[in-house]
N, C-alpha and C positions, 0 to 999 in steps of 0.2 A: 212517442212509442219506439221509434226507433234507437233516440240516444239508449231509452231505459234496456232495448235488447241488448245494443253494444255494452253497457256496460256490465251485465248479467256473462255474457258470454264471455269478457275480461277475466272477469270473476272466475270463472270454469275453467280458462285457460290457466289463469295463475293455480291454483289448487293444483291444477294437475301437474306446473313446474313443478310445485313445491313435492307433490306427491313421488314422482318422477325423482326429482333428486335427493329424497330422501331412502329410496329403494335404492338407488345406485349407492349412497353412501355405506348402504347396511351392507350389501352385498361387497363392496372393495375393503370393508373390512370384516368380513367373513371366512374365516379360518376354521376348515374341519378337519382337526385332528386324529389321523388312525395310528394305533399304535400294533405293535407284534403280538402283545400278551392277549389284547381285546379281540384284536381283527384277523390277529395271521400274518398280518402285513404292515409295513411303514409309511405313510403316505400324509400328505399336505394336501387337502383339496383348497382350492383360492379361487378369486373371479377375478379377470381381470376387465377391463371396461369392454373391448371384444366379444368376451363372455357376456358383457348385461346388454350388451345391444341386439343380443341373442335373444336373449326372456321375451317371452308373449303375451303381453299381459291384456287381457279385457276388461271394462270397466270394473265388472264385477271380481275378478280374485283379482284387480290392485288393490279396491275395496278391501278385500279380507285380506290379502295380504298384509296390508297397511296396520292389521292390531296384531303382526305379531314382529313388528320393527321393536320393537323393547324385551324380543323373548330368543334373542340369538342363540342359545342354549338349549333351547326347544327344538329350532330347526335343524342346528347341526344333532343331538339327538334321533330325531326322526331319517334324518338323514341316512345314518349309520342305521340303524336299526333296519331301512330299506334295505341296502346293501347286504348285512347278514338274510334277512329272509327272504330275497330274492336269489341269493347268492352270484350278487354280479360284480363285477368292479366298480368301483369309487366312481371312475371315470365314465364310464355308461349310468350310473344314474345322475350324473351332472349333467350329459348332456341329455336325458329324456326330461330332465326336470326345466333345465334352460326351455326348453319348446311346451313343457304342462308346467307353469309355476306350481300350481296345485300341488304337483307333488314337493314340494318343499314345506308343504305347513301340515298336509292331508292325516289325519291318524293312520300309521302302519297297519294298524288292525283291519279297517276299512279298506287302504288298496288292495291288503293280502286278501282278504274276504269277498273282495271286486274278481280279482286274478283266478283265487282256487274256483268262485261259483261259475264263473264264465267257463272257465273251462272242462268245467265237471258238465254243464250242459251241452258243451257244442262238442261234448266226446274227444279232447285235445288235453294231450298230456299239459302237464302244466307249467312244467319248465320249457316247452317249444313254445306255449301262449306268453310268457314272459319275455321271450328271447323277439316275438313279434310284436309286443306292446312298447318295447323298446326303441321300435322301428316307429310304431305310431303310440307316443306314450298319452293320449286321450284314454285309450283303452284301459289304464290302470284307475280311472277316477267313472267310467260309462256304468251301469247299472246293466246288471248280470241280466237279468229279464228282459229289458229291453234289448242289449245286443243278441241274445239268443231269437227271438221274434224278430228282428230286423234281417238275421240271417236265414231263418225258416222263411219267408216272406222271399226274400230274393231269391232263392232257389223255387221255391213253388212258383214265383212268376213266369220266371225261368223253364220249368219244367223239365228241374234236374234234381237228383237226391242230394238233399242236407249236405253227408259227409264230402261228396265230389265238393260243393261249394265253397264247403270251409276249406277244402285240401289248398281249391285256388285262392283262398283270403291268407291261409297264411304263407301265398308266394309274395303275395299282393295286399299287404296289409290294409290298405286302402281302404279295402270292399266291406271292412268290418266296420268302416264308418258311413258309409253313401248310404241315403232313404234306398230303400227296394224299387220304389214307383222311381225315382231316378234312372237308376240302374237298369231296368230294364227299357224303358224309353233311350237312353243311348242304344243301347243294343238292337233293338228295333229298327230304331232307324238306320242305323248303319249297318245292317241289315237289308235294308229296302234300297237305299243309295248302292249298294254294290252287286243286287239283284241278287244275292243270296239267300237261302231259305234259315230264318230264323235260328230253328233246332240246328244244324248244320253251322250256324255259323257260332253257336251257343258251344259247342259240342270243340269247337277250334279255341275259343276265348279260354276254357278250359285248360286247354293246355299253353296257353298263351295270356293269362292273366291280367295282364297288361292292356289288352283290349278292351277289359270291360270299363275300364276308369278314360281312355283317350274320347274328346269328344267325338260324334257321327263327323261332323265337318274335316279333322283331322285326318280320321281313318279312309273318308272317302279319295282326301286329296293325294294320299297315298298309297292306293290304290289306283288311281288315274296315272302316278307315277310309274308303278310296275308296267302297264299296259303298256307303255308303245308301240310297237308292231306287233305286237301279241292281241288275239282275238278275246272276247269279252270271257265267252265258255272255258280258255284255255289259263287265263288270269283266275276267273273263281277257284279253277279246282287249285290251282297254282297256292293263293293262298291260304285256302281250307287244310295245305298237305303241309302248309311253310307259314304259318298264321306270324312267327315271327317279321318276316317281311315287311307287315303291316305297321310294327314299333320301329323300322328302321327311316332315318331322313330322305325326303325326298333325294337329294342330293346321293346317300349310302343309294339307294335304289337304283338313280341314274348311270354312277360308275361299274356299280352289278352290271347294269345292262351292256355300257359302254366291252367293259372285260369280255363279255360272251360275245358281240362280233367282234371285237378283234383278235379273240382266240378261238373264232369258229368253235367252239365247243362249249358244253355245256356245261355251269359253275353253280354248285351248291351255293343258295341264299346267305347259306351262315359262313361263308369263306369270305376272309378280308378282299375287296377286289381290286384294290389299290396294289394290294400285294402280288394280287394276281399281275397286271399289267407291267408292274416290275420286275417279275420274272418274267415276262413272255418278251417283253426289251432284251433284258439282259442276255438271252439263250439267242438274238438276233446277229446274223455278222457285221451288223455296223452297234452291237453292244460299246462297243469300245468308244464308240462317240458321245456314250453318253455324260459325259464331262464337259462337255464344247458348251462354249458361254456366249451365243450368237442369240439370248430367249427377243432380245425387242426387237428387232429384224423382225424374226417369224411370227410372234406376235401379234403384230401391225399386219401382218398381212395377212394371216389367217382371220384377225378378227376382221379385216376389210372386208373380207369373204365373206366371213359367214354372217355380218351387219346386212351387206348388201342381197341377202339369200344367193352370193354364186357360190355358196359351197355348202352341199349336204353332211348329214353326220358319215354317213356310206361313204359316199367320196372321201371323207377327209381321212376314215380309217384307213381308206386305199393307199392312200397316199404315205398313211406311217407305214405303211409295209414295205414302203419303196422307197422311202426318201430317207435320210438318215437323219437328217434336222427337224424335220416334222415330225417322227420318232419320238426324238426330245421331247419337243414340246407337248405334244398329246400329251404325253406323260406326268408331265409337272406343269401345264399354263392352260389349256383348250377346254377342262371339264365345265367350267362357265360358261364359254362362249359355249359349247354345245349343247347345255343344257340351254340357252335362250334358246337355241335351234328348233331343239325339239319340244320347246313351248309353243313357239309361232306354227310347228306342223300340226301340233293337235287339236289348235283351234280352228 
């Protein structure tokens, strides 16, 4: 029983080289030709092998792709035809097509008829829904009824109107493909993990799009990053008003913070803070050291510090205030070590 598996699954394997390298072949010799009189324009579209390690292919459209390896006249056809009824460049439907094979064999008729109904339901001009189907090129092969109820469905989960919804799908093209019952179970929970009121926190994702696609576990952990010395109450409303905050790396988050006590004052979320700390150096009267090449010296002993816990994050900013080499280094070596720091204080 088992030889007879192994060699069934041989079998599967081979077909699929052969499948496999019979697409690559068609594809490296695949030349779509635009010309000025047709198109407006002069152009070569080609693949190079880069390009097909790109293509996504599922069992099923290698499957169909597979009967139209004898019909290269077809595709480049369809291809161009895209292009003019879309009215995009050569180059953008090559690469929505590299990520939807489909689009390379699909009837133009059919995507265009996918694109205009989609967006004649969800109230979206039709050239912005193209310019976002592009970003997530599924959406030109989805079935106009379904994504319309998929969109109605998440915003009633939601307990938001239709249009606000769609406004954040096409920041976040995303949300035009996620189940609703999904969707709102992230939001839910990540919700409940950062003791936020649902609505409230719905009402931020809104403007921050991005939230609704990060898993609860991500959002939470960065959220725990914002907080440091800052109280639970003063972090909610923090990112309710700066939902951004919540898309930024722990790491962006920790240097934020690091910048606000070393500059005693207070730094908008969306300001580089790196930058910030380089100018608040550089306006220092030991600026002028900041060239000095002594970083393993300080290093080794800053990291000795703060391994052994004798040196806090407080203290060590103190010390770049006053020291001119420590200065340095805060600035280009210490954001690791002090981020373990202030891992071991939260726990």
């Amino acid at each position: 029983m088992n030889i007879e598996n192994k060699r069934v699954d041989n079998q599967v394997e081979e077909i699929n080289e052969i499948g496999e390298k019979e697409i690559s072949e068609f594809f490296l010799n695949l030349k779509i030709q635009f010309n000025k009189e047709e198109s407006g324009f002069d152009q070569i579209i080609d693949f190079s092998e880069e390009d097909i390690k790109k293509l996504f292919f599922t069992s099923l459209t290698k499957d169909i792709f597979r009967r139209y390896l004898d019909k290269p006249d077809l595709v480049k056809e369809r291809f161009k035809e895209n292009v003019d009824q879309f009215n995009i460049s050569a180059d953008e439907w090559k690469q929505a097509a590299l990520k939807q094979p489909q689009l390379f064999y699909q009837s133009p008729e059919t995507l265009n008829a996918n694109i205009s109904r989609s967006s004649e339901l969800m109230g979206i001009d039709k050239n912005d829904f193209v310019k976002v189907a592009l970003k997530q090129p599924s959406l030109f092969c989805q079935f106009p009824e379904t994504l319309n109820a998929n969109i109605s469905r998440s915003s009633e989960l939601m307990g938001i109107d239709k249009n606000d919804f769609v406004k954040a799908a096409l920041k976040q093209p995303q949300l035009f493909c996620q189940f609703p019952e999904t969707l709102n179970s992230n939001i839910t929970k990540s919700s409940e993990l950062m003791g936020i009121d649902k609505n409230d926190f719905v009402k931020a994702a809104l403007k921050q799009p991005q939230l609704f696609c990060q898993s609860p576990e991500t959002l939470f952990s960065n959220f725990i990053a914002i907080l440091f010395d800052n109280d639970d109450i003063k972090t909610r409303k923090f990112v309710l008003k700066n939902p951004v905050a919540l898309c930024y790396s722990q790491e962006r988050d920790f240097i934020h913070y690091l910048a606000t006590k070393i500059t005693s004052s207070k730094i908008s979320i969306g300001k580089n803070p790196r930058q910030i700390i380089k100018d608040y150096y550089g306006k220092q009267p030991y600026g002028e050291y900041l060239e000095i090449k002594q970083f393993p010296m300080i290093e080794e002993y800053l990291t000795k510090k703060i391994d052994n816990n004798e040196l806090s994050i407080d203290e060590a900013i103190e010390m770049t205030k006053n020291e001119k080499l420590f200065g340095q280094f805060m600035l280009l070596r210490a954001i690791e070590h002090f981020e373990r720091e202030s891992k071991k204080e939260r726990k």
